[in-house]
C-alpha positions in Angstrom: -32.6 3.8 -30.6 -33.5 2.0 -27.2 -30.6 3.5 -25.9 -32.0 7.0 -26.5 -35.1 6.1 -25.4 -33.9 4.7 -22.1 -31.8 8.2 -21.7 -34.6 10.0 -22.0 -36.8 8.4 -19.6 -33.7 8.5 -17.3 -33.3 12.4 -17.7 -37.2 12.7 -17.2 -37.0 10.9 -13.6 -34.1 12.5 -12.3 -35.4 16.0 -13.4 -36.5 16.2 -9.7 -33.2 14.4 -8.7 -30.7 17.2 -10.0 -31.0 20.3 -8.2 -28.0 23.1 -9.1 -28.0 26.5 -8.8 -29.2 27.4 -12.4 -27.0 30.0 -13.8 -28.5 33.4 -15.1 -27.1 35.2 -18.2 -28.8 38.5 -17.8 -26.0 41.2 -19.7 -26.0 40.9 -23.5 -22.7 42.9 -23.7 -20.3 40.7 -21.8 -19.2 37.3 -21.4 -19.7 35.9 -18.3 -17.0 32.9 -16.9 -19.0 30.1 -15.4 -16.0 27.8 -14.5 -16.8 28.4 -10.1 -20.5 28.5 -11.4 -20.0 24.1 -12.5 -20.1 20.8 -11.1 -17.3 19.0 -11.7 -17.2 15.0 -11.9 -13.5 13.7 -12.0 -13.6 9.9 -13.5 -10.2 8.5 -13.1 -10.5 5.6 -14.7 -12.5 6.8 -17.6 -15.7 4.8 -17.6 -18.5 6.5 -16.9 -20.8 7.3 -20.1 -23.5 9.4 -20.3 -25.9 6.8 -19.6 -23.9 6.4 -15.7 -24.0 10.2 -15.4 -27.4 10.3 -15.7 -28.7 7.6 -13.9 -26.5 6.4 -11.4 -27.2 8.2 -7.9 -23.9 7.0 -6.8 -22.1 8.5 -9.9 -24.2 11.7 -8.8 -23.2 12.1 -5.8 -19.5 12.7 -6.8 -20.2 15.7 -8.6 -18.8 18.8 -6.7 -18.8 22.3 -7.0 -15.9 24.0 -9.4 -14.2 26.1 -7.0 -11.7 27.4 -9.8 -12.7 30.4 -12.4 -10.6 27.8 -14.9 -11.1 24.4 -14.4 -7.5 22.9 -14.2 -6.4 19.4 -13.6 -3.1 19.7 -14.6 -1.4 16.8 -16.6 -4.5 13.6 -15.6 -5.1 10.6 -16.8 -8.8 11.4 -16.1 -11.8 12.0 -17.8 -13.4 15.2 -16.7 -17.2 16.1 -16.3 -18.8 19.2 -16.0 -22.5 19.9 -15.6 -24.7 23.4 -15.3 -28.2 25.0 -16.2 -28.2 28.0 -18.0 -30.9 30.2 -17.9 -31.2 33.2 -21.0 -32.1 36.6 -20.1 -30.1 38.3 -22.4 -32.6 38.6 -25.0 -29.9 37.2 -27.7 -29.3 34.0 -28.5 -26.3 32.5 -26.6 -22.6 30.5 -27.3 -20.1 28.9 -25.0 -16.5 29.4 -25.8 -14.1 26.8 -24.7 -11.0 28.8 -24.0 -8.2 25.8 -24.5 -7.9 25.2 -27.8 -5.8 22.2 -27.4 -7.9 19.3 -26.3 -8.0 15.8 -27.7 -11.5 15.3 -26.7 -14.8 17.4 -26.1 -18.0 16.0 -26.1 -21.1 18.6 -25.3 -24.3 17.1 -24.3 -27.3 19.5 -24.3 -30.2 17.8 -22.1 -33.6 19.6 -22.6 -37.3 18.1 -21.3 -36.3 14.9 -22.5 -34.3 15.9 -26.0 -30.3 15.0 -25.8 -28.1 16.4 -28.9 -24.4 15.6 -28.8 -21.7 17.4 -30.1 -17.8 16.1 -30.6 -15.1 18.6 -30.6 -11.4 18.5 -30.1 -7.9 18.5 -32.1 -8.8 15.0 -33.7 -12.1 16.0 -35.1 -12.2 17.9 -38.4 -12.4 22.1 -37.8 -15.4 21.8 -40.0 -17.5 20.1 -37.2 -17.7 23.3 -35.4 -20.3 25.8 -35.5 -17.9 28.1 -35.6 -14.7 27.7 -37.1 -12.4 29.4 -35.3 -9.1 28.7 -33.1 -11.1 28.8 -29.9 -13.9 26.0 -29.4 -17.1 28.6 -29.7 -20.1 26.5 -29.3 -23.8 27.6 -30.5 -25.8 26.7 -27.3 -29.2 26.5 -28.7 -30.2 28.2 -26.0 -32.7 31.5 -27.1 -34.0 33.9 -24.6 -35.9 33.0 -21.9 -35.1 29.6 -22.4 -33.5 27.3 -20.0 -31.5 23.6 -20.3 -28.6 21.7 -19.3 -25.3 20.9 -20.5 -22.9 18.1 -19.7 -19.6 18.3 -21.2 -17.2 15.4 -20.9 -13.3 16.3 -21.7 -10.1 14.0 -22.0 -6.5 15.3 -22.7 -2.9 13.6 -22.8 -1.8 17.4 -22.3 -2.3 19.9 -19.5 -6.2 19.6 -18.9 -8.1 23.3 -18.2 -11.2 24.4 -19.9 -12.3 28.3 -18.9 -15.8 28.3 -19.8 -17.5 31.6 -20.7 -21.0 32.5 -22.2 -22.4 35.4 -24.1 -23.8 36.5 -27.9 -21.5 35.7 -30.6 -21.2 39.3 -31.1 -19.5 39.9 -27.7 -16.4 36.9 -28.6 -15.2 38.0 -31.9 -15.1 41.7 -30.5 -13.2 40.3 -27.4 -11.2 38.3 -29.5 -10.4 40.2 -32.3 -7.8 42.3 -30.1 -6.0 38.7 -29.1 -5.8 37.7 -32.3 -3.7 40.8 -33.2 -1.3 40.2 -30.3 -0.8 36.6 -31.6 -0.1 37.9 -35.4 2.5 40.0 -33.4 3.9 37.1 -31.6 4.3 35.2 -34.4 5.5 38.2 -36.9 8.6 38.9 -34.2 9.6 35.1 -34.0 10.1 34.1 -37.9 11.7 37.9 -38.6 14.0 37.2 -35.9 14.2 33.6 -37.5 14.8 34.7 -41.2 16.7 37.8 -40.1 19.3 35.6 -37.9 19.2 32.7 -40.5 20.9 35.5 -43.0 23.4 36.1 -40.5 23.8 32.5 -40.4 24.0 31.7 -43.7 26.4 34.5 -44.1 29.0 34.0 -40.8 28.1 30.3 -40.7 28.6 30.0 -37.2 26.6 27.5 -35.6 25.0 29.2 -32.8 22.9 31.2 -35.5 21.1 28.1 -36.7 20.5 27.0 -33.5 18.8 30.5 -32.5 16.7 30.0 -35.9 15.5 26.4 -34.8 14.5 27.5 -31.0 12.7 30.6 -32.2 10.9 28.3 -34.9 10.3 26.0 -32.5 8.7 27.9 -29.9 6.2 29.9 -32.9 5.3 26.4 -33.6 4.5 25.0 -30.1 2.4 28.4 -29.7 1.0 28.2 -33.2 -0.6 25.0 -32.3 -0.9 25.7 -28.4 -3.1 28.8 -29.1 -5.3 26.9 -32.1 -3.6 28.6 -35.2 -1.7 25.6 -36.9 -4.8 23.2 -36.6 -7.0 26.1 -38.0 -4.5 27.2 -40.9 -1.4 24.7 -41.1 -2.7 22.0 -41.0 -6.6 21.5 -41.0 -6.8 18.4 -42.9 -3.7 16.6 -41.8 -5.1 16.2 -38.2 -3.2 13.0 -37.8 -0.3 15.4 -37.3 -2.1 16.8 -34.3 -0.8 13.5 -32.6 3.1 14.8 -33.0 2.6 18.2 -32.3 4.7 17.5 -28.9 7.5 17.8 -31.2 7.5 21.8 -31.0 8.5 22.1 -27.3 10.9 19.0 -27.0 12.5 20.6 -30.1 12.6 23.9 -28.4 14.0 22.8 -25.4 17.3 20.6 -27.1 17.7 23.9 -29.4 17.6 26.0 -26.6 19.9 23.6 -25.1 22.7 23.7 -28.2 22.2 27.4 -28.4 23.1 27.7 -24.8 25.9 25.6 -25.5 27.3 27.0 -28.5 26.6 31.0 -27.8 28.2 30.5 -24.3 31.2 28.5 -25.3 30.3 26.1 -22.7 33.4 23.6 -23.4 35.8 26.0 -23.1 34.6 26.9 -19.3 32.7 23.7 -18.2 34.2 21.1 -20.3 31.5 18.5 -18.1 28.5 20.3 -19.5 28.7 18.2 -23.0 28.2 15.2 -21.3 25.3 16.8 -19.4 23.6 18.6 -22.6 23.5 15.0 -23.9 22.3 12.9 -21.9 19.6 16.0 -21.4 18.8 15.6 -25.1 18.7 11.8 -24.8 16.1 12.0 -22.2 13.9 14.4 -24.1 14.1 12.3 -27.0 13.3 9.1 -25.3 10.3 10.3 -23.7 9.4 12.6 -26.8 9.1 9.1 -28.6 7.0 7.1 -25.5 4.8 9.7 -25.6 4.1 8.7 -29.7 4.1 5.4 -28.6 1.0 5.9 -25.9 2.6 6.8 -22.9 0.4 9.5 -22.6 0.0 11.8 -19.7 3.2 10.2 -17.8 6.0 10.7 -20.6 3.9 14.4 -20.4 4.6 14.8 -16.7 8.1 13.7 -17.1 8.6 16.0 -20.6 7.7 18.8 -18.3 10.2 17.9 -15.7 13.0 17.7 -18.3 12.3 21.5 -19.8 12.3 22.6 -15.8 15.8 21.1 -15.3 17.4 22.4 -18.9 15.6 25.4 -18.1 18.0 25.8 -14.7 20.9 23.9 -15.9 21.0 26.7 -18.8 20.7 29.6 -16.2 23.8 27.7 -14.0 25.7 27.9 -17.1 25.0 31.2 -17.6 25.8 32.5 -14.3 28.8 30.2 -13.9 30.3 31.6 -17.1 29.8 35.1 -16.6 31.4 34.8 -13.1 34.7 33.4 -15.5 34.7 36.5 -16.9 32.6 36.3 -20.0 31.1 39.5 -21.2 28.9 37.4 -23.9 26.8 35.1 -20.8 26.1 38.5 -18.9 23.6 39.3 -22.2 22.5 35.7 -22.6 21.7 35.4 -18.4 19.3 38.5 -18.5 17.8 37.3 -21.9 17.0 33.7 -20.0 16.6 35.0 -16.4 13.4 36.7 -18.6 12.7 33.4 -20.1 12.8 31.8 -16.6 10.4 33.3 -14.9 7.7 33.0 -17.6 8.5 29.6 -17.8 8.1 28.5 -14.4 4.5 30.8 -14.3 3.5 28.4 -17.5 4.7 25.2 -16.4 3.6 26.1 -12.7 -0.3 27.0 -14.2 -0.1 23.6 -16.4 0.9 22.0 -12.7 -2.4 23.6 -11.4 -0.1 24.9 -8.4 -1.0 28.9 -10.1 -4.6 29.5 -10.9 -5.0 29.8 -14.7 -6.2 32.5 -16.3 -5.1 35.2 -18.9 -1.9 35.7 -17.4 -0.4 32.8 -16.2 -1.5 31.2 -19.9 0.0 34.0 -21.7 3.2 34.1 -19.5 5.0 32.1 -21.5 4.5 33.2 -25.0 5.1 37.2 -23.7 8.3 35.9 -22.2 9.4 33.7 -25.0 8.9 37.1 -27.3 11.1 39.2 -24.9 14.0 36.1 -24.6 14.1 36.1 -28.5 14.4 40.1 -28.6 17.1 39.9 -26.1 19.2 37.4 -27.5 19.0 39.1 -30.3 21.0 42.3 -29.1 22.8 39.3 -27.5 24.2 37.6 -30.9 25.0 41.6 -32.1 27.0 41.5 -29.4 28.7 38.6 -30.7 29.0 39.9 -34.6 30.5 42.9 -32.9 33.1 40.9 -30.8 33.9 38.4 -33.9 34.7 41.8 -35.8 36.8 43.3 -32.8 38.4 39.6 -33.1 38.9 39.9 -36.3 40.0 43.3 -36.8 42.8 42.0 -33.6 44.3 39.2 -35.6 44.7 41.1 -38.4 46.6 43.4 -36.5 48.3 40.7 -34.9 49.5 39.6 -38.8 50.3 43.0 -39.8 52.5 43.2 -37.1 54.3 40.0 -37.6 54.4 40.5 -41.2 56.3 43.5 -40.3 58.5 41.9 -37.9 59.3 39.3 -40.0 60.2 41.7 -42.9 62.8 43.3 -39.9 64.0 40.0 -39.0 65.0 39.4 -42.9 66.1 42.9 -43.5 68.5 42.2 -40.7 69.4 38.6 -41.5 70.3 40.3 -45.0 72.0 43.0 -43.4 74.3 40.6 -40.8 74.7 37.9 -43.7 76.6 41.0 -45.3 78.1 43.1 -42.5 79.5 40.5 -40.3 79.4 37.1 -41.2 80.4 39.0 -44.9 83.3 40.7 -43.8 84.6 37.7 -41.8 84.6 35.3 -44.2 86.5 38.1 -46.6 89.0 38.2 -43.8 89.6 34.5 -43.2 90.5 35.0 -47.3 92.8 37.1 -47.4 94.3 35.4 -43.7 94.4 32.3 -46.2 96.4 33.5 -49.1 98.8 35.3 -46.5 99.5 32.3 -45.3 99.4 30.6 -48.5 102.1 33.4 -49.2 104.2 32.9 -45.7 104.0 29.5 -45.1 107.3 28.8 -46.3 108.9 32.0 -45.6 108.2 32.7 -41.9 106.3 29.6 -40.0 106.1 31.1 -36.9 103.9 34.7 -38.3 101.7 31.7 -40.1 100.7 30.0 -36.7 99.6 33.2 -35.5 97.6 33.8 -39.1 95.9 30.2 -38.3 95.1 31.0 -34.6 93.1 34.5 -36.1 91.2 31.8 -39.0 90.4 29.7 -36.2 88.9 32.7 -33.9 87.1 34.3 -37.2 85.5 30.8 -37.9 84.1 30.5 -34.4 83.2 34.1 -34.9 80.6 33.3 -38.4 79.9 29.9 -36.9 78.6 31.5 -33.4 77.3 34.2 -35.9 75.2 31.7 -38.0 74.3 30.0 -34.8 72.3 32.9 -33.7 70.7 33.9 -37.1 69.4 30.0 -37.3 68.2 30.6 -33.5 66.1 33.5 -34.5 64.7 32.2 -37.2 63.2 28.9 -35.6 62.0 31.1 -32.8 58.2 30.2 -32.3 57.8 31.3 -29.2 57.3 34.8 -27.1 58.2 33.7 -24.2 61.3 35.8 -22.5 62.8 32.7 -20.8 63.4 30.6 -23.7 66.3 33.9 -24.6 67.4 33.6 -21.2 68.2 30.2 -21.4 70.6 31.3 -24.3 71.8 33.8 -22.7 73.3 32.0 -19.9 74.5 29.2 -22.3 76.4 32.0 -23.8 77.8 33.6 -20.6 78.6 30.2 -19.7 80.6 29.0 -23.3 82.3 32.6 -23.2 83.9 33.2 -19.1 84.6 29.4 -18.3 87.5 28.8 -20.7 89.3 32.2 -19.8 88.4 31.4 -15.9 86.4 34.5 -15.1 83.8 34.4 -12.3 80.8 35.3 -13.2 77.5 35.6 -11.0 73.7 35.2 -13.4 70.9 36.5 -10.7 67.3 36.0 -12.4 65.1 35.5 -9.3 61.7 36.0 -9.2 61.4 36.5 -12.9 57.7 36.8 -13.9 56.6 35.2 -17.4 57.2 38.0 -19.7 56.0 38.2 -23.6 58.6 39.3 -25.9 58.8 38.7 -29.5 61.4 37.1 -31.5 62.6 40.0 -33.5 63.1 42.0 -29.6 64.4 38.8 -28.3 67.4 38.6 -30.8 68.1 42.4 -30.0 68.4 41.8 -26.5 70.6 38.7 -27.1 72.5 40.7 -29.3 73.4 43.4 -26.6 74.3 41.1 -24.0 76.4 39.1 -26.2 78.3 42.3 -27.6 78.5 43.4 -23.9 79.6 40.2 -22.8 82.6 39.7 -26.0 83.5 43.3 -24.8 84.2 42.3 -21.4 86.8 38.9 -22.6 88.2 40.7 -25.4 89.2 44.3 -23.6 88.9 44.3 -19.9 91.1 42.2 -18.4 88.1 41.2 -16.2 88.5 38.3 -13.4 85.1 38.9 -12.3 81.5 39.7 -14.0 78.1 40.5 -12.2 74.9 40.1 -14.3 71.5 41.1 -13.3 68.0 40.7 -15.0 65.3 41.5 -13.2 61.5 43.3 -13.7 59.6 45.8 -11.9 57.0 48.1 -13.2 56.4 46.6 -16.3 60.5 47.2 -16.9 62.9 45.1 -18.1 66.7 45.8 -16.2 69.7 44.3 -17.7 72.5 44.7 -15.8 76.2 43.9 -16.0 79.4 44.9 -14.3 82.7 43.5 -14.4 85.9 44.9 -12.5 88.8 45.4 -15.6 90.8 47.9 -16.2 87.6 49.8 -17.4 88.1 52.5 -20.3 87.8 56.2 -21.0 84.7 56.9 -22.2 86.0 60.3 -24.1 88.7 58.5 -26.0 86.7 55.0 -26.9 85.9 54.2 -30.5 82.5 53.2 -32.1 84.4 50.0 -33.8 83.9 48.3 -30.1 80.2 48.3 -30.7 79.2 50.4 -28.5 77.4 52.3 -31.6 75.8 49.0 -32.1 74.1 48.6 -28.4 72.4 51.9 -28.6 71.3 51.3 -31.9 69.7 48.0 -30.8 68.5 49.6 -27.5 66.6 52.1 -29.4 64.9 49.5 -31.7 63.4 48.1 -28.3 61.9 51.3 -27.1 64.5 51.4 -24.2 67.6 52.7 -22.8 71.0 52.2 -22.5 73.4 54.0 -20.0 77.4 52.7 -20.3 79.9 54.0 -17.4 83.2 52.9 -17.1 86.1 54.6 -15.5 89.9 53.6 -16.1 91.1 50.9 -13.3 87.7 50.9 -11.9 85.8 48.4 -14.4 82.7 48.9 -16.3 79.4 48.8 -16.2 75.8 48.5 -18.8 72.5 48.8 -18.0 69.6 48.3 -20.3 65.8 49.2 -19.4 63.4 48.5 -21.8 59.1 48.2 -21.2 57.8 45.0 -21.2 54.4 43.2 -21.5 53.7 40.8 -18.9 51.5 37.8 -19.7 
């Protein structure tokens, strides 16, 4: 009680102390913004009370005027005081809104001929305290027409600290209001369909970038839901303890935004480095997430802030880095953050007090954050689409080696009975000859044992191949020229024939294993028809690619054959046959004493 009565003996003394240029609120229709119209006290270490405002001439000399429209300190450790005389011509009675809905601590002093009433606002008071419960801070004045007084309004905030400060009728803030309330009931009505819509997609692909999307479009609804005043006036209006975690919403939005980035763009596959670097990013955010529950206040703020600017860039380098490899998908995401970016560095810029703040630079963020979402929306339908083109390609992939599996048994089947068949029947019947002859005429049987001996090699060489093909994993073109030389090699050395293999400057060429045997298979029936008919002393073979061709080429100088008079039983028949499976072509020339010659030409996929 002394107190008060000391106050006002104070307040009556330094009536004639105090002179400000009183401000005049003439226009009942609009709401004026005072915020260059205020003295502005800046108390870094928090001790004045209202007691030192008041009395101390040395304490009221610091006061200065406002030279900013919106009052912005940035992120302070201060405590902030504001002072001004309102005079009411409007005829109506008159309200002050507070236009930062997230402050820990407003207190409103109203000072008039000796009278003091107080009033405590803020996220930690009870949204029943106000005089009007809304998400803004609208304060009822007191102040009727004609009449004049002055307010002091002290204000302390661990976040950002701005206050725009307009006055005008009640009348005249819920009909400016009402129109940005809609826009926020739109804001928030895009981010949880894009949530529940995506979490569907989620819940039905299961692919990890999905949830992530749903948690950093939550996130960001929530960090707006309590930035703008909406959560403490309908989430959460009697758990205002909570108000004291709420940092929660953009930390969490950044290390989602961070694992969407991640995930959507494949990251490891390009940048293997950046999942060290996404870590130790999350780490930080975490660690000063929890120092700032802990009381570290406006500095584990500063720094929070510092962290979002560097994910913020370190997601737009991985962006453009990946898209410059080649991927289609971080083209999408890049414009989608490049959006996100720019309103970003506008918020976090007006938070810095480096932008002026008003309706733009506040809102900047949230308009951009509704854009990003929409974007990376047509961005993830890009990805459903490429998953389905993925999918629809390995299925064709397995349709296609079904079927050339089902050739490569149909002609396992078919040489088990045609050749290595008919062999083995032969070496059978060479058996019970010379079963039959072995006593009769010894010297026919040696020559009966030396055709067994050739017809085994024959089904064992035979069987080698068929075991080859089967085993064969691989595509690759040079794992079928290595056999092919082994062959050439096992075939011409014991019967002394020169032979010359040129394969220079062979490209890596895809071939599969059912075209791979084919091939073989001509070279090795060209190659058997060179030792066994033409007399050959010297063989030239040629593989070579150009044009996305395949050449096959050998020549040997034997007797050589007419090609009119020739039978199909050589296997001739055989080659074309083969050739055609390819999709290539075969041309044989040979002319009698003048040797022959085969060349093969088939198109090939290069890898």
């Amino acid at each position: 009680m002394i107190r008060w009565v000391l106050l006002t003996l104070i307040i009556l003394s330094s009536q004639f102390a105090f002179s400000q240029k009183e401000i005049v609120i003439e226009n009942p229709n609009q709401a004026l913004s005072i915020g260059n119209n205020i003295e502005i006290l800046e108390d870094k270490k928090g001790m004045y009370s209202l007691y030192d405002v008041l009395k101390r001439p040395d304490v009221d000399a610091h006061f200065i005027k406002s030279l900013q429209a919106s009052p912005n300190f940035g992120i302070t450790k201060s405590v902030i005081w504001s002072r001004f005389t309102l005079v009411n011509k409007s005829g109506q009675r008159l309200y002050l809104e507070i236009g930062e809905p997230v402050l820990d601590s407003i207190s409103i002093y109203r000072v008039d001929h000796g009278t003091i009433t107080h009033k405590r606002l803020g996220v930690y008071q009870h949204k029943s305290t106000r005089d009007i419960q809304t998400n803004l801070y609208l304060v009822d004045l007191e102040l009727n027409s004609d009449q004049k007084c002055t307010y002091y309004i002290r204000i302390q905030n661990n976040l950002p600290l701005l206050f725009p400060l307009r006055v005008a009728p009640l009348k005249i803030f819920f009909e400016d209001n009402h129109p940005k309330d809609l826009m926020q009931g739109i804001y928030l009505g895009i981010m949880l369909v894009m949530a529940i819509f995506n979490f569907f997609i989620f819940w039905t692909v299961r692919s990890k970038e999905y949830l992530y999307y749903v948690l950093y479009v939550l996130a960001f609804a929530g960090f707006f839901s309590f930035n703008k005043g909406i959560a403490h006036e309908y989430l959460w209006p009697n758990a205002i303890w909570f108000n004291h975690f709420t940092s929660v919403f953009i930390s969490a939005a950044i290390g989602f935004g961070l694992l969407f980035a991640e995930s959507f763009l494949d990251a490891n596959k390009y940048l293997p480095a950046s999942y060290k670097t996404v870590r130790i990013l999350l780490s930080a955010i975490t660690f000063f997430l929890v120092a700032n529950w802990l009381g570290a206040g406006a500095l584990s703020t500063q720094i929070l802030h510092s962290i979002a600017f560097l994910a913020v860039m370190y997601i737009l380098f991985l962006a453009i880095y990946i898209w410059i490899q080649g991927s289609q998908a971080a083209l999408f995401f890049l414009v989608a953050w490049a959006v996100m970016l720019v309103s970003a560095l506008i918020f976090i810029l007006q938070l810095s007090n480096v932008l002026q703040s008003d309706n733009f630079t506040r809102n900047a963020l949230q308009v951009g954050s509704a854009l990003e979402v929409v974007l990376l929306s047509f961005a993830l339908a890009y990805r459903i689409n490429y998953y389905r083109l993925e999918k629809e390609k390995y299925q064709a992939e397995v349709i296609q080696q079904l079927q050339e599996n089902e050739q490569i048994r149909s002609r396992i089947a078919r040489d088990l009975h045609d050749d290595i068949g008919s062999t083995l029947s032969s070496i059978g019947i060479l058996s019970q000859v010379v079963e039959y002859q072995i006593d009769k005429n010894p010297l026919s049987v040696k020559e009966l044992v030396q055709r067994i001996n050739e017809s085994s090699q024959k089904v064992q060489r035979s069987l080698s191949d068929i075991v080859w093909t089967t085993r064969q994993t691989s595509n690759s073109f040079g794992e079928v020229l290595v056999k092919m030389k082994e062959f050439a090699a096992e075939v011409f050395e014991p019967k002394n024939i020169n032979y010359y293999f040129q394969t220079e400057n062979l490209p890596e060429i895809q071939l599969s294993a059912n075209k791979q045997y084919n091939l073989y298979l001509i070279f090795k029936e060209a190659i058997n028809n060179i030792v066994k008919y033409a007399d050959a002393t010297e063989v030239n073979i040629e593989i070579s690619f150009e044009n996305s061709e395949l050449r096959l080429f050998v020549k040997d100088n034997g007797i050589g054959f007419d090609e009119t008079l020739i039978k199909a039983g050589n296997g001739l028949g055989n080659m074309r046959k083969r050739a055609e499976s390819l999709g290539g072509s075969i041309t044989i020339l040979s002319r009698v004493g003048k040797g022959s010659s085969i060349e093969l030409k088939v198109q090939i996929k290069q890898s």
